[in-house]
VOMILO-25903 format. One line per 4 residues: their letters; for each residue x, y, z of N, C-alpha, C, O. Coordinates in nm, 2 decimals, m for minus. Example, Ala and Ser with C-alpha at 12.3 -4.5 7.8 and 13.67 -1.06 7.14 Angstrom:
REM VOMILO-25903
AS) 1.32:m0.57:0.78:1.23:m0.45:0.78:1.32:m0.33:0.78:1.42:m0.33:0.85; 1.28:m0.22:0.71:1.37:m0.11:0.71:1.29:0.00:0.79:1.34:0.11:0.80
REM end
This chain:
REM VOMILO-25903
XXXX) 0.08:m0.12:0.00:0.00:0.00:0.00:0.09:0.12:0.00:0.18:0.13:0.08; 0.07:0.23:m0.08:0.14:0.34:m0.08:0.12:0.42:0.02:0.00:0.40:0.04; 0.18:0.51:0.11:0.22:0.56:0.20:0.22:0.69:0.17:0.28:0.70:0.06; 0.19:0.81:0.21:0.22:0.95:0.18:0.25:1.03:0.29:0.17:1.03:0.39
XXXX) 0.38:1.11:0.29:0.47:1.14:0.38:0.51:1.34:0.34:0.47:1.38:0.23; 0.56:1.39:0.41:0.60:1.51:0.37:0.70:1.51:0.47:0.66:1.61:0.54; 0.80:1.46:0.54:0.90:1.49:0.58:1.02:1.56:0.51:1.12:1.54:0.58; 1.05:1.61:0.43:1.15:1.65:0.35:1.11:1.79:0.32:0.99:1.81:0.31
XXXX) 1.22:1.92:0.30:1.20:2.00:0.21:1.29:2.08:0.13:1.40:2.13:0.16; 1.24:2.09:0.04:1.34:2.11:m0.09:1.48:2.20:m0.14:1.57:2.22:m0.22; 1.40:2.23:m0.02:1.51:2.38:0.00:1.65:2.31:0.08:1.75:2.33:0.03; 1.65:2.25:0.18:1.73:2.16:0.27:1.79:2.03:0.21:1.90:1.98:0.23
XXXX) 1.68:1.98:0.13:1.68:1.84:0.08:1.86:1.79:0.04:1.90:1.88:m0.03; 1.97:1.69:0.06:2.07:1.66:0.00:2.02:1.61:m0.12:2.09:1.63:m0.22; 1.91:1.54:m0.14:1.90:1.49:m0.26:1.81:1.56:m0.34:1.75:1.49:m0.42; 1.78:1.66:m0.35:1.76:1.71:m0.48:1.80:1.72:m0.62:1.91:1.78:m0.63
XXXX) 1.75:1.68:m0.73:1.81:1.69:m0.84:1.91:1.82:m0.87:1.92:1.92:m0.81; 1.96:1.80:m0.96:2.05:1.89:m0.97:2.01:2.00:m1.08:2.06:2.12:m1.09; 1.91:1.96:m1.17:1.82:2.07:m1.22:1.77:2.18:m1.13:1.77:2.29:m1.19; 1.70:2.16:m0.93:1.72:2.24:m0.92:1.77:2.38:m0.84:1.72:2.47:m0.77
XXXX) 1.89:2.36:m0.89:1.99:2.48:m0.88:1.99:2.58:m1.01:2.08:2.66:m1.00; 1.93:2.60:m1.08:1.89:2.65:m1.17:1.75:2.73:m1.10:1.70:2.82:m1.16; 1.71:2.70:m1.00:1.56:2.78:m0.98:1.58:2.88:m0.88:1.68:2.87:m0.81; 1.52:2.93:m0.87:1.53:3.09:m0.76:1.47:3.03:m0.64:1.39:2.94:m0.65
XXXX) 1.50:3.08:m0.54:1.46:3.03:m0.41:1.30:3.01:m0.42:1.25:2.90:m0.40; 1.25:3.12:m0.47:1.10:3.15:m0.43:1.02:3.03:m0.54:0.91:2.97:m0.52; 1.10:3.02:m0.64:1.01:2.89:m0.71:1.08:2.79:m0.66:1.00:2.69:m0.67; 1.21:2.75:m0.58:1.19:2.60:m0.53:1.08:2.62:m0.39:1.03:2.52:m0.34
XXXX) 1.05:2.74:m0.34:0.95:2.71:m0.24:0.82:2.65:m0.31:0.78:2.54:m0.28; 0.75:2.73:m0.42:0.66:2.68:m0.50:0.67:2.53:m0.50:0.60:2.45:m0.44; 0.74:2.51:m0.54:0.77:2.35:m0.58:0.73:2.27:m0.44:0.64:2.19:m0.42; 0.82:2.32:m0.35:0.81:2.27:m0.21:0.70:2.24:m0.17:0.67:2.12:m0.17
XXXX) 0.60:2.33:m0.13:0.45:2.37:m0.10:0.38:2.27:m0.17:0.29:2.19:m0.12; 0.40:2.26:m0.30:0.26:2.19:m0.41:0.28:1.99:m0.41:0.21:1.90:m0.45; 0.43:2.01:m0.35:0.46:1.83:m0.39:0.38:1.77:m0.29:0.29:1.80:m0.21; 0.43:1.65:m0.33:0.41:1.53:m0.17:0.48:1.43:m0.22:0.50:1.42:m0.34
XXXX) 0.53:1.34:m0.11:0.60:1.26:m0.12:0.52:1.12:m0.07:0.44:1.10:0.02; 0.57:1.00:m0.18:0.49:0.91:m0.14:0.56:0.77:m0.16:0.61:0.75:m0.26; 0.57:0.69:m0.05:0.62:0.57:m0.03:0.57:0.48:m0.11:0.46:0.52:m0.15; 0.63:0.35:m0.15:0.61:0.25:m0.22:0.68:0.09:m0.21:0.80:0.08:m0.19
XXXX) 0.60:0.00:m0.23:0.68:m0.05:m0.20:0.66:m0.15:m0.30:0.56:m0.15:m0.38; 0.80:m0.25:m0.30:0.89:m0.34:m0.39:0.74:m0.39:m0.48:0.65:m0.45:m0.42; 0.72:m0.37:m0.68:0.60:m0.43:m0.70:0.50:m0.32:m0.74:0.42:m0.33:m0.84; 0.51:m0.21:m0.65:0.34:m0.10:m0.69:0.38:m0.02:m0.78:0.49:0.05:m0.80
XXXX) 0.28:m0.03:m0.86:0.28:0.08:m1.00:0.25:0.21:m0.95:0.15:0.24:m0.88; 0.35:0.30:m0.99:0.34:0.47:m0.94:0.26:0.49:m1.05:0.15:0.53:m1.02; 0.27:0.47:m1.15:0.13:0.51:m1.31:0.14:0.40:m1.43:0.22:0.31:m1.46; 0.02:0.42:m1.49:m0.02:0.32:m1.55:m0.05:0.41:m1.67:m0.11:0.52:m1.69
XXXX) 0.03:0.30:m1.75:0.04:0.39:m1.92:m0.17:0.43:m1.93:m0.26:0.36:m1.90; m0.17:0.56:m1.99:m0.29:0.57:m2.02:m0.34:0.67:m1.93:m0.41:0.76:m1.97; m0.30:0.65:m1.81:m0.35:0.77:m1.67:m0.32:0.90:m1.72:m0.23:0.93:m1.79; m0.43:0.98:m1.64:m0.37:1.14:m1.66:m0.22:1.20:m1.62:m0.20:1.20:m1.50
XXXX) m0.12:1.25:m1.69:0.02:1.31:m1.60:m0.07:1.46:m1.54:m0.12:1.55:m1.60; m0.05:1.44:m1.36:m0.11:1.55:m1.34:0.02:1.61:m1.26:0.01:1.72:m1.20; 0.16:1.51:m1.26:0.28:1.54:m1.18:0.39:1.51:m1.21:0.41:1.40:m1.26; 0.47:1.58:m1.20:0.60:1.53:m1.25:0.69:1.43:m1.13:0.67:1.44:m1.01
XXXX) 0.75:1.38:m1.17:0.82:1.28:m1.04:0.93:1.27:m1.02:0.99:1.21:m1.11; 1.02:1.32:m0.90:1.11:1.26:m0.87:1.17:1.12:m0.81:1.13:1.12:m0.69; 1.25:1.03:m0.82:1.24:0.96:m0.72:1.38:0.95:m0.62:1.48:0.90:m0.66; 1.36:1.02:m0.46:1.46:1.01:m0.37:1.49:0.89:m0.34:1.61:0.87:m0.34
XXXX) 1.41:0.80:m0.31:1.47:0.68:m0.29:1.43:0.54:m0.37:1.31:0.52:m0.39; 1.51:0.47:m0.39:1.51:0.26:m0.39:1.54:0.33:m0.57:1.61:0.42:m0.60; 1.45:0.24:m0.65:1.45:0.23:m0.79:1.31:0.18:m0.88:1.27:0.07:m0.85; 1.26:0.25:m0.99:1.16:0.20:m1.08:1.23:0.18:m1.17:1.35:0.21:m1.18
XXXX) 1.12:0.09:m1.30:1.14:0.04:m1.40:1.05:0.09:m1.49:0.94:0.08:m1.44; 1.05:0.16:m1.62:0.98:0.22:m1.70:1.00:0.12:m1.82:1.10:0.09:m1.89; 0.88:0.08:m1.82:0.84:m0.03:m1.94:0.71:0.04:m2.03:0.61:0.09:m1.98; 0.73:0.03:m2.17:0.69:0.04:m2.24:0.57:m0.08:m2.27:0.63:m0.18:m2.31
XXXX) 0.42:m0.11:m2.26:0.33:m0.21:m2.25:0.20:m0.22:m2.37:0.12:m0.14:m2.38; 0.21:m0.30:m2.43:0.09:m0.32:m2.54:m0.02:m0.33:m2.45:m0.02:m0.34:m2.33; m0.16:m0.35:m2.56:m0.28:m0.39:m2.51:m0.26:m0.53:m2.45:m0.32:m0.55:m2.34; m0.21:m0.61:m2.49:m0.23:m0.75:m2.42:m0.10:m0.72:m2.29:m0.06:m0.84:m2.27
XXXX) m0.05:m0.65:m2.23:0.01:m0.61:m2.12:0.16:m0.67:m2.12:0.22:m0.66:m2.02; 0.21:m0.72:m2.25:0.36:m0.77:m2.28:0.44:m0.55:m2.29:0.42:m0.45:m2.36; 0.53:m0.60:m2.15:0.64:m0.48:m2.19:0.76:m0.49:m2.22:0.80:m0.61:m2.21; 0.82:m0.43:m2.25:0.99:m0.40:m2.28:1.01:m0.31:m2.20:0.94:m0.21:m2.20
XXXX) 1.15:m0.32:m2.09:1.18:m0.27:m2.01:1.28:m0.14:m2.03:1.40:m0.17:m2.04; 1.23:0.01:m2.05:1.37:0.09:m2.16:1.45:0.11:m2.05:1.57:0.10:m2.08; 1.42:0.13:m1.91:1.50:0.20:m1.84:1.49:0.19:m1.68:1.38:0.22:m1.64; 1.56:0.16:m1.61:1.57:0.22:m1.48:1.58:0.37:m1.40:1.66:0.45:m1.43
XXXX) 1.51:0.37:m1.32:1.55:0.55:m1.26:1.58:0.50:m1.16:1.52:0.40:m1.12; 1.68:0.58:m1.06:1.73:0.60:m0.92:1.71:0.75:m0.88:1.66:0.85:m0.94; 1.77:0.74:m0.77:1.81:0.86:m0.71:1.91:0.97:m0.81:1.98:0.91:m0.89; 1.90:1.10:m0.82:1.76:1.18:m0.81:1.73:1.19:m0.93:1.85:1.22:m0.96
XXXX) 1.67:1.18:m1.06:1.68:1.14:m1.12:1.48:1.15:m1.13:1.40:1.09:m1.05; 1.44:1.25:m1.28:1.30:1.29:m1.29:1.22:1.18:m1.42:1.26:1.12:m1.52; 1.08:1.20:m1.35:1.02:1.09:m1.48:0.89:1.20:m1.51:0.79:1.23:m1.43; 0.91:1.23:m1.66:0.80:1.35:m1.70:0.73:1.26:m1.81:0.62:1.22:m1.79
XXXX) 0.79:1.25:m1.89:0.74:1.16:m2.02:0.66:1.25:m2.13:0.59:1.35:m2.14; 0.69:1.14:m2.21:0.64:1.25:m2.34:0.49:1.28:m2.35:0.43:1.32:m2.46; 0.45:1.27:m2.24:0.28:1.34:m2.31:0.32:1.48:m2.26:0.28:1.59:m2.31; 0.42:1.47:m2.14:0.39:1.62:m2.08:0.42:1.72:m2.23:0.50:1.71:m2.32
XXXX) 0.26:1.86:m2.18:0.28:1.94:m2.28:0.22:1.91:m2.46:0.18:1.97:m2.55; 0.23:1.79:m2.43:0.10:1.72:m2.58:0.00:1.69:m2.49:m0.07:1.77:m2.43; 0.00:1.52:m2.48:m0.16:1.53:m2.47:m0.20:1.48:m2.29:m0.29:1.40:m2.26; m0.12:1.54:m2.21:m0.13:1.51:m2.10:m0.12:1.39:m2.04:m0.15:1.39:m1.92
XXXX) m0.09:1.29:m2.09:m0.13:1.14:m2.05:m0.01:1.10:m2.03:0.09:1.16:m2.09; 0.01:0.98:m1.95:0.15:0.84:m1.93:0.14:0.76:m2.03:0.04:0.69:m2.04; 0.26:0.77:m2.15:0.28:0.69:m2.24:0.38:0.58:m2.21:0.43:0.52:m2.30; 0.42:0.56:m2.09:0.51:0.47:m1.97:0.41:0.41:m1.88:0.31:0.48:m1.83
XXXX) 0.45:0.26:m1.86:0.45:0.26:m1.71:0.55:0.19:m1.61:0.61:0.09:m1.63; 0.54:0.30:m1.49:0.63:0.27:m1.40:0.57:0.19:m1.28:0.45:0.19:m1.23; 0.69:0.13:m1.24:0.67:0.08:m1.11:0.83:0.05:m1.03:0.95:0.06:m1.08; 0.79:0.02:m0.90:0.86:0.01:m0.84:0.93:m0.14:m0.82:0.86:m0.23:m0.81
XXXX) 1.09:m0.16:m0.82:1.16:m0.27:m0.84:1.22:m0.27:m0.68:1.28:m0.37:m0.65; 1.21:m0.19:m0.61:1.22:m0.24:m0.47:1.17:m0.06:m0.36:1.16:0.05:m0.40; 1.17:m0.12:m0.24:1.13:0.01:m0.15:1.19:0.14:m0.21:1.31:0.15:m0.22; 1.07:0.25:m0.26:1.07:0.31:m0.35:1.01:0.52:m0.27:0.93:0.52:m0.17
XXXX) 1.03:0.57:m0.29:0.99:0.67:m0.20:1.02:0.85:m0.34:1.12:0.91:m0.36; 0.87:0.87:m0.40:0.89:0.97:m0.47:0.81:1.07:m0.43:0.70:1.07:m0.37; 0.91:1.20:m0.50:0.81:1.33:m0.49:0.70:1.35:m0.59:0.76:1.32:m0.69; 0.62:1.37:m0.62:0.49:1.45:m0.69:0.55:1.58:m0.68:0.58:1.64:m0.58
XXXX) 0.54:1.63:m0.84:0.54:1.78:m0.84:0.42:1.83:m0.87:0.37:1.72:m0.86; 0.30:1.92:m0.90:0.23:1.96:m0.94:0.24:1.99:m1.09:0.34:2.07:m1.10; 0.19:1.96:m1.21:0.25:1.97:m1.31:0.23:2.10:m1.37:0.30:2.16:m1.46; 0.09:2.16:m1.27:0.07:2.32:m1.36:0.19:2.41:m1.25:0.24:2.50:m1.33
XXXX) 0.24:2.42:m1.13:0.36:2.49:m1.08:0.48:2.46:m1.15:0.56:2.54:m1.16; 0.50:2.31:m1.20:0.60:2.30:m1.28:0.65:2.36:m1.46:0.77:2.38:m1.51; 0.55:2.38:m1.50:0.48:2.49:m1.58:0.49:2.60:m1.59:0.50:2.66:m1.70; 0.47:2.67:m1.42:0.49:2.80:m1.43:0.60:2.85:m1.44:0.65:2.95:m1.49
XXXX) 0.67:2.72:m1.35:0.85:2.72:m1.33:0.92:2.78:m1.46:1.00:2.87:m1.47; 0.87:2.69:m1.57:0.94:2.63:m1.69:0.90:2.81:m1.82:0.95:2.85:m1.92; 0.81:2.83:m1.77:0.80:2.95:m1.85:0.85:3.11:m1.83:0.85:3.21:m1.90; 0.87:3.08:m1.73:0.94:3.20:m1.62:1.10:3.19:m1.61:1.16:3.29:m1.57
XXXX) 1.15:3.08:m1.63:1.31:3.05:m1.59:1.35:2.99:m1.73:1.29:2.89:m1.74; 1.43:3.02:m1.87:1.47:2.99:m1.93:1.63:2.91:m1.88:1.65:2.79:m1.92; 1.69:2.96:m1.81:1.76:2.84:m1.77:1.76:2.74:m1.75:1.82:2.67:m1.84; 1.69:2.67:m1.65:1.57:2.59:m1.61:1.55:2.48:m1.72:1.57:2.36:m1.72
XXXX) 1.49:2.55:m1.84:1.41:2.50:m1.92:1.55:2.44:m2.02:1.57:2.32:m2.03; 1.63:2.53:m2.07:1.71:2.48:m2.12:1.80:2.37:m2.07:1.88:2.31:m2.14; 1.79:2.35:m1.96:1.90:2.24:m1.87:1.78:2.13:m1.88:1.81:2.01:m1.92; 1.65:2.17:m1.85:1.55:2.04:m1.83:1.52:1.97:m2.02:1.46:1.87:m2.06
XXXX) 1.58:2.06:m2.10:1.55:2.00:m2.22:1.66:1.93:m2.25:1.64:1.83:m2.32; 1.82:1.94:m2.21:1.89:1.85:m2.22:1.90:1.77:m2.10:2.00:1.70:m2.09; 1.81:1.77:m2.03:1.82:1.63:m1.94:1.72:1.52:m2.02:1.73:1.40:m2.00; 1.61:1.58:m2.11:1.52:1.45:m2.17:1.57:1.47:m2.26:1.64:1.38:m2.22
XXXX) 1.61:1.50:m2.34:1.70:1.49:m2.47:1.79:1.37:m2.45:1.80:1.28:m2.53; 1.85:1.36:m2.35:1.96:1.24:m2.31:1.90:1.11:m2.30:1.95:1.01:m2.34; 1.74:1.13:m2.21:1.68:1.04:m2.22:1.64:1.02:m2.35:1.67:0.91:m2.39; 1.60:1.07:m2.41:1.57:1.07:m2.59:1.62:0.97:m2.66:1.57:0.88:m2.73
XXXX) 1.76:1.00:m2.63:1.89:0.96:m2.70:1.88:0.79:m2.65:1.88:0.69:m2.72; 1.88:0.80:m2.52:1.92:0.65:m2.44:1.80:0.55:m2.49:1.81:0.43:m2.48; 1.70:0.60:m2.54:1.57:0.55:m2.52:1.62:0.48:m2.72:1.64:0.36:m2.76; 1.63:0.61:m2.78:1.63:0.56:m2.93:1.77:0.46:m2.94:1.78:0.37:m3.03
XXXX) 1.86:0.48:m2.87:1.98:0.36:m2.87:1.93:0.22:m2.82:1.96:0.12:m2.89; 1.88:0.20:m2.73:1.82:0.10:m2.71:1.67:0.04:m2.82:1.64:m0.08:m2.84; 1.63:0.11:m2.85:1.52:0.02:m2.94:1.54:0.00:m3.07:1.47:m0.07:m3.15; 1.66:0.09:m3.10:1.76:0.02:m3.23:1.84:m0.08:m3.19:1.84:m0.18:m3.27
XXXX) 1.92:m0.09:m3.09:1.92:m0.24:m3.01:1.91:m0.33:m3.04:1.97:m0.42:m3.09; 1.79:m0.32:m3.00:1.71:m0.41:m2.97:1.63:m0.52:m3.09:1.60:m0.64:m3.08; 1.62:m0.38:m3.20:1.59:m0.39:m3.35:1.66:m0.49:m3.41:1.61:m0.57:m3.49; 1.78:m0.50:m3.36:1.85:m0.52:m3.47:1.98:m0.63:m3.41:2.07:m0.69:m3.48
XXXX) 1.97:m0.64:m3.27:2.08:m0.73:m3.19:2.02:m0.90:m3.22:1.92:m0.93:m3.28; 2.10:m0.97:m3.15:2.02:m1.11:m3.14:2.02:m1.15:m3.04:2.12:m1.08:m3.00; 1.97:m1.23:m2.94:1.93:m1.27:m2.82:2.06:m1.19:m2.73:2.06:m1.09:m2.65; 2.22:m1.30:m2.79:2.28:m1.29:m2.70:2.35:m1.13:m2.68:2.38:m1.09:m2.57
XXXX) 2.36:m1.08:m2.78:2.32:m0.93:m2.80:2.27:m0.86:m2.72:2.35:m0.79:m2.65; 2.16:m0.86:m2.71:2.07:m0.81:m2.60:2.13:m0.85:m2.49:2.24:m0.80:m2.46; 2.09:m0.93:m2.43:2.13:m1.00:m2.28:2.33:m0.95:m2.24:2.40:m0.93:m2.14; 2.33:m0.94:m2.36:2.53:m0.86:m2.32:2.50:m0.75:m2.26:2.53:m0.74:m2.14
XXXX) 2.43:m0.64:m2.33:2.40:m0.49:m2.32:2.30:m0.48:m2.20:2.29:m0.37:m2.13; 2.21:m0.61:m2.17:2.14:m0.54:m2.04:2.25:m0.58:m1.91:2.26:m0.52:m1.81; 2.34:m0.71:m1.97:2.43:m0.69:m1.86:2.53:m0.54:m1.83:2.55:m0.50:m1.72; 2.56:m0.51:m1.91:2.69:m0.39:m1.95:2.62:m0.25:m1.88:2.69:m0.17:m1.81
XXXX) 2.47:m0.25:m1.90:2.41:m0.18:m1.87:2.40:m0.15:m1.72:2.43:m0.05:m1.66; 2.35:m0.29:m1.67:2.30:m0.25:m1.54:2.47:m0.26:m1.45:2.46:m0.22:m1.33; 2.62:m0.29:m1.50:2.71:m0.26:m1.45:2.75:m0.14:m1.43:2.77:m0.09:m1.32; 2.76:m0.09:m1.53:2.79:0.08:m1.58:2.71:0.17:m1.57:2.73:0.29:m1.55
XXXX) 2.61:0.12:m1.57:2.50:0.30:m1.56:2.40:0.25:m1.43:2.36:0.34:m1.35; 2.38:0.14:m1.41:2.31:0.15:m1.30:2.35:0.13:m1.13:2.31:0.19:m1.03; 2.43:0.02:m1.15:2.49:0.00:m0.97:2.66:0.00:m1.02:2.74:m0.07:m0.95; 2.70:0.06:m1.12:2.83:0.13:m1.09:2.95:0.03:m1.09:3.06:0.07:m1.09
XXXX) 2.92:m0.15:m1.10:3.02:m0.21:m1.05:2.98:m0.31:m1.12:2.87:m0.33:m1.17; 3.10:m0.42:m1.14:3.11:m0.51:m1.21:3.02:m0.61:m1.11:2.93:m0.68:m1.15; 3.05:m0.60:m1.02:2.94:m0.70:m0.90:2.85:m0.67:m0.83:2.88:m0.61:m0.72; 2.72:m0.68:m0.87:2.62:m0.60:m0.82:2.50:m0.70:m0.79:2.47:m0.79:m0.87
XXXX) 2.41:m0.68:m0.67:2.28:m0.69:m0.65:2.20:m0.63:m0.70:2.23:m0.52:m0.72; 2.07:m0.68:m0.75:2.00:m0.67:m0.82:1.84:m0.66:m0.78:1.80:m0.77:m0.77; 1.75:m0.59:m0.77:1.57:m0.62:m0.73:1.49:m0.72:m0.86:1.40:m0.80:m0.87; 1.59:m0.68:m0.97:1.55:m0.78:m1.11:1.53:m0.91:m1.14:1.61:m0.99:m1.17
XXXX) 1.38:m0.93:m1.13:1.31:m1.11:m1.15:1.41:m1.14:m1.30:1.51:m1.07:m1.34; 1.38:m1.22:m1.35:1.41:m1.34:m1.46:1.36:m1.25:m1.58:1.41:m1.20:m1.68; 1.22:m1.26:m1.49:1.15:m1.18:m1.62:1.15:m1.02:m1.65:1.11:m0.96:m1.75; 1.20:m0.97:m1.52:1.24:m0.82:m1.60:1.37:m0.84:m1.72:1.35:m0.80:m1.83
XXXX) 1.47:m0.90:m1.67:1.57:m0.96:m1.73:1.56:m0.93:m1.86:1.62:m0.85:m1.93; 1.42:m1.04:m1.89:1.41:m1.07:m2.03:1.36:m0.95:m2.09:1.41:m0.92:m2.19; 1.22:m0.83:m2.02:1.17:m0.77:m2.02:1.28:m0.66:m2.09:1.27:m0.61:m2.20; 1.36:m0.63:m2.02:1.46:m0.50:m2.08:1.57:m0.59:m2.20:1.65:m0.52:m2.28
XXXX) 1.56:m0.71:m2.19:1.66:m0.75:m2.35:1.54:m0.81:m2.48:1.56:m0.86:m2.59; 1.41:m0.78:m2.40:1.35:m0.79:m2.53:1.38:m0.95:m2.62:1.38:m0.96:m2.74; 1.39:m1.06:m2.48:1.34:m1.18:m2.52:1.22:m1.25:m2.44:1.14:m1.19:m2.37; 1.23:m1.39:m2.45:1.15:m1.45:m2.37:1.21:m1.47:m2.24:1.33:m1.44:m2.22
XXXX) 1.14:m1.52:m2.14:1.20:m1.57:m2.00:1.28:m1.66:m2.01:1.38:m1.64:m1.94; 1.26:m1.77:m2.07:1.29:m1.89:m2.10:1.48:m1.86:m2.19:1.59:m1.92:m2.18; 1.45:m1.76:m2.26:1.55:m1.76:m2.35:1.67:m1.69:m2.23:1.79:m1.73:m2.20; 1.62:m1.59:m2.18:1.69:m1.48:m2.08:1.77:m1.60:m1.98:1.89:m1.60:m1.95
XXXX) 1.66:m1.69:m1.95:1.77:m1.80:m1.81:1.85:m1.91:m1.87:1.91:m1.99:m1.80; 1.86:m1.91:m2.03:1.90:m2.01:m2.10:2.05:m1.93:m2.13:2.16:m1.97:m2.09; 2.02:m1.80:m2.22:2.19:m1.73:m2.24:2.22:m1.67:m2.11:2.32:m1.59:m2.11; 2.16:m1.69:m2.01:2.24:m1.65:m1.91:2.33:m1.81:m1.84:2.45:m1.79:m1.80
XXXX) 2.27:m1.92:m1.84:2.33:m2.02:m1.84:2.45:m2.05:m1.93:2.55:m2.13:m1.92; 2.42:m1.97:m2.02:2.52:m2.01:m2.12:2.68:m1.94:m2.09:2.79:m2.00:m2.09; 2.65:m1.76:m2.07:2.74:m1.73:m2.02:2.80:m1.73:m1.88:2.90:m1.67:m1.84; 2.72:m1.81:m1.79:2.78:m1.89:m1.69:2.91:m2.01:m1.72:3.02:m2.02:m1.67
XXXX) 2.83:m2.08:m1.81:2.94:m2.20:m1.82:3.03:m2.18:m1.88:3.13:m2.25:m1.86; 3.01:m2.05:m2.00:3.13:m2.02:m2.10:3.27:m1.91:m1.97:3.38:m1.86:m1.99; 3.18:m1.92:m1.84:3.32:m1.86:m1.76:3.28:m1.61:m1.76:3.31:m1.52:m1.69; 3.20:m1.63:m1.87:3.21:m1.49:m1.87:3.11:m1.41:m1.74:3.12:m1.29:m1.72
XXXX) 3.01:m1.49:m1.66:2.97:m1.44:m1.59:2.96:m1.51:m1.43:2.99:m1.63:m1.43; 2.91:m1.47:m1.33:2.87:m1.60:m1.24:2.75:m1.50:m1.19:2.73:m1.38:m1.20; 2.66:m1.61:m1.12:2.52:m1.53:m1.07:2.47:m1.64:m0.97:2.46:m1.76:m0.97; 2.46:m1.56:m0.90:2.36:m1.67:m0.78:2.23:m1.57:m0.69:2.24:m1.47:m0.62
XXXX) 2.11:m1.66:m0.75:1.97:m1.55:m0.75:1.99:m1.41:m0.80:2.00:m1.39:m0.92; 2.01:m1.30:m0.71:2.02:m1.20:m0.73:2.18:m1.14:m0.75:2.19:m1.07:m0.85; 2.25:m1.15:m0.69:2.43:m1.14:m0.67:2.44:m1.17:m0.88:2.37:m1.26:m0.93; 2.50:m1.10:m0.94:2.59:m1.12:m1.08:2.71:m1.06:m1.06:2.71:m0.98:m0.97
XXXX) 2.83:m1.06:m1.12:2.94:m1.10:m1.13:2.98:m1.08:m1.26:2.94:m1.17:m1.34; 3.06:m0.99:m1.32:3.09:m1.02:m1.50:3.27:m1.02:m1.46:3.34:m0.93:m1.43; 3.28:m1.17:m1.49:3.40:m1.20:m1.49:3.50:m1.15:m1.61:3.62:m1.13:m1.60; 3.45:m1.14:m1.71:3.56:m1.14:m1.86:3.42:m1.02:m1.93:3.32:m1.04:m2.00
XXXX) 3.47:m0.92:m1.86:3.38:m0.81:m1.94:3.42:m0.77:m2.16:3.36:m0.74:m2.26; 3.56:m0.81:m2.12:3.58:m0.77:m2.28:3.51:m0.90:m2.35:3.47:m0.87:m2.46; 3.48:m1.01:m2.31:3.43:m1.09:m2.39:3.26:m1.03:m2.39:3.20:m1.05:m2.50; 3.20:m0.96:m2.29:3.09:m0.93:m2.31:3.03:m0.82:m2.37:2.91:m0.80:m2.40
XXXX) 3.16:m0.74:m2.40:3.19:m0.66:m2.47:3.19:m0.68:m2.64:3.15:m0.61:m2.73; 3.23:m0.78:m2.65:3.27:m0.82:m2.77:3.12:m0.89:m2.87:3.10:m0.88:m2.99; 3.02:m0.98:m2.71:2.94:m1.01:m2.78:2.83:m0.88:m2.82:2.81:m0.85:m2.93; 2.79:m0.82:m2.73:2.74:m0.70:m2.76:2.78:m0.63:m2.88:2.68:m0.63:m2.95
XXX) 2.88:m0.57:m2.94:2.96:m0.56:m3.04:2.89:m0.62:m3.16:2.80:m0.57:m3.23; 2.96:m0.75:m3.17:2.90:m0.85:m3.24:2.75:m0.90:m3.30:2.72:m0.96:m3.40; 2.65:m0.83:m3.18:2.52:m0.83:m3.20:2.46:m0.97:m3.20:2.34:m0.98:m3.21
REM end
């Protein structure tokens, strides 16, 4: 069950994005005043593709997963967010709606912005705006590199780059824990489940990785490098 909290404030906050330092005192109070902060835990959907965007989101703490979902509810996983680190998405400013949905991959704790204060922010502070267009621009970029990827890799392809990925961009380290089922796995390399626990077997016994449940390990990164590469 989600939780709603307002212990924090923005002005004080260590974790505030770094977008904003770019805002004037008196609009991060705005900001301050209109949010709320709400707990979550490992599992609950913060939005469901289709819902109104009535907020923009930060999240201070744990980690979601933003999956892209058809009508019959099969997703592809584009991305992870952590700390601090904002999820606006592309309706904001077209047609108001979540063309994402997110949820939470373990104890999870975000801000709600107000999206019409966020708005006023963005029309009033050209700084601001220019810094917040090359922060989704990046996401732009990361989003269209992966679903050319994806397009165009083959199984073991994929499953190299979500390893490479969640080393380098997400927990920083060649040896890392994980909140990621089997089937997110498969979910962000855009195969089956079945296929995901099979090349991951595979690069177990070929020596290039080791894994136990959650704990992975990339022993011989240039080989995983290479398959990735290779496609």
């Amino acid at each position: 069950m989600t939780h709603f909290v307002k212990d924090q404030d923005c002005t004080k906050c260590d974790l505030k994005s770094n977008l904003f330092c770019f805002l004037t005192d008196n609009q991060l109070d705005n900001i301050n005043e209109s949010r709320l902060e709400v707990n979550y835990k490992k599992g609950e959907v913060l939005f469901k593709k289709g819902g109104p965007l009535t907020h923009i989101i930060c999240i201070s703490k744990g980690m979601v997963k933003i999956c892209l979902e058809n009508n019959n509810g099969k997703q592809v996983l584009l991305e992870l967010i952590k700390p601090v680190e904002f999820i606006i998405g592309p309706g904001f400013l077209i047609d108001e709606h979540h063309h994402f949905t997110v949820s939470a991959i373990e104890d999870t704790r975000a801000c709600f912005i107000d999206i019409r204060i966020f708005k006023e922010v963005i029309s009033k502070n050209s700084e601001f705006l220019m810094e917040l267009i090359k922060y989704l621009n990046k996401h732009i970029i990361r989003h269209s590199d992966k679903i050319s990827n994806l397009a165009h890799k083959h199984m073991h392809g994929k499953m190299a780059d979500t390893l490479l990925y969640l080393a380098d961009e997400v927990y920083h380290s060649d040896t890392f824990e994980t909140f990621l089922s089997r089937q997110d796995l498969a979910n962000i390399s855009a195969i089956t489940k079945e296929s995901s626990i099979r090349i991951l077997k595979e690069f177990k016994d070929d020596g290039i990785i080791d894994f136990n449940n959650m704990r992975f390990e990339i022993l011989k990164k240039d080989s995983l490098l290479q398959i990735s590469k290779n496609g």
